[in-house]
N, C-alpha and C positions, 0 to 999 in steps of 0.2 A: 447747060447754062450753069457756067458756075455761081455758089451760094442760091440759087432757086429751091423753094422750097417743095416738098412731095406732098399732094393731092394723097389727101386718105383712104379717100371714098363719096361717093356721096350720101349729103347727111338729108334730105331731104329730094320729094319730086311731087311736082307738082300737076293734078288733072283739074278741068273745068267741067262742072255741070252746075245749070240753072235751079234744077231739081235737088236742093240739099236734103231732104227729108227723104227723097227715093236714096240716095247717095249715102246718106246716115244709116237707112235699113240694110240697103246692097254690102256696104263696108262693113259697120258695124254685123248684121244677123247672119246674111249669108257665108262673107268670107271670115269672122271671126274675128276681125281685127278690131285693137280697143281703141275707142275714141277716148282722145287726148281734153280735145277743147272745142268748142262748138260758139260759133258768133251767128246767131240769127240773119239768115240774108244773105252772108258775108261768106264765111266756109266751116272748114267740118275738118279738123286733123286729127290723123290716124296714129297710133306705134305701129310700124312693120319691121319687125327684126332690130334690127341695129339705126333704122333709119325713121322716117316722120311719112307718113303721106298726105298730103295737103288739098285737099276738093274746095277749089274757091267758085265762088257768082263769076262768071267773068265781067256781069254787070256791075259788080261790085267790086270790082279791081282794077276796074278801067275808072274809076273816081280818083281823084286828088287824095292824097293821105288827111286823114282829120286831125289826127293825134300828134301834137309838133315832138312830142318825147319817143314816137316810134315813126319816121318818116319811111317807110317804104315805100319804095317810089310804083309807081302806076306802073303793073304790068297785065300779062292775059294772053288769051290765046283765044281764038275760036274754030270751030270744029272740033273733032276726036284727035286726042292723044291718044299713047300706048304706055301703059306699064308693064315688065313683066318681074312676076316674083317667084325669089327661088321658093321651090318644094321637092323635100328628098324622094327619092326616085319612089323610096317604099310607100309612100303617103298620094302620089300623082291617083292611084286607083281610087283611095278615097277621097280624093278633091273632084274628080270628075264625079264621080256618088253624091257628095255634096250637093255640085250645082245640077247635076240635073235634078234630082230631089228638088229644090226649088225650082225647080221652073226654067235653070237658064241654058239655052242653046249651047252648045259645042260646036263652034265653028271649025276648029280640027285638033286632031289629036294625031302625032306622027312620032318619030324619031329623025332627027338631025343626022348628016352624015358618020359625026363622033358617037354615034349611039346616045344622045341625049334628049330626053324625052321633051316635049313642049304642047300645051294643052291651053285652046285660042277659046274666046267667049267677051261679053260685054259688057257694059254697067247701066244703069240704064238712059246713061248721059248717050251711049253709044261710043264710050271710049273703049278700045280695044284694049283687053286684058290678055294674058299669056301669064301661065304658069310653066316654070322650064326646072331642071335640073344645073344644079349648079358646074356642073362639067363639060354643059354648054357653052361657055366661056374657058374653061380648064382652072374654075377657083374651085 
């Protein structure tokens, strides 16, 4: 397309859990990631790397916007999403260490055809998580 502009990345992804305070512990204590901003009820955003990760109510997202100076429009989702975040190859042993140390299942841990490692587990929304190696994709 000529003059179309180039997609950078994305800056943002978004999961749903009812349980923001399980979702606050899970993100924030277990995986280490800092919380940004927190709205009672509403959701719980993350820093992860270069990007945002966003945990909303989806009962609280499926409401009409209230604030007329931030209109985002009514979305959501229900059931499980999937995130998955890069982690360099050397650190995959200690992330697995990590969660089970707390408590959380390893649903699997393998290598990808290109030799790239990927390590599956949950939050306790039950959205499926994956930690992978960035050469998974060849970034």
């Amino acid at each position: 397309m000529a003059g179309a502009q180039r997609i950078e990345g994305i800056l943002e992804t978004a999961l749903y859990a009812a349980d923001l305070h399980a979702a606050a512990d899970f993100y924030g204590r277990v995986l280490g990631l800092q919380e940004i901003t927190h709205v009672e009820g509403r959701h719980i955003f993350f820093r992860c790397g270069q990007g945002v990760l966003l945990i909303f109510n989806p009962d609280a997202t499926e409401l009409p916007p209230h604030n007329l100076d931030m209109p985002v429009p009514q979305h959501g989702a229900r059931g499980v999403g999937h995130v998955c975040f890069r982690v360099a190859g050397e650190e995959m042993d200690a992330m697995r260490a990590r969660l089970e140390a707390e408590g959380v299942p390893i649903e699997a841990d393998f290598r990808w055809p290109n030799g790239a490692r990927s390590l599956y587990f949950r939050d306790p929304a039950g959205n499926s998580l994956e930690c992978a190696e960035a050469k998974l994709w060849n970034l």
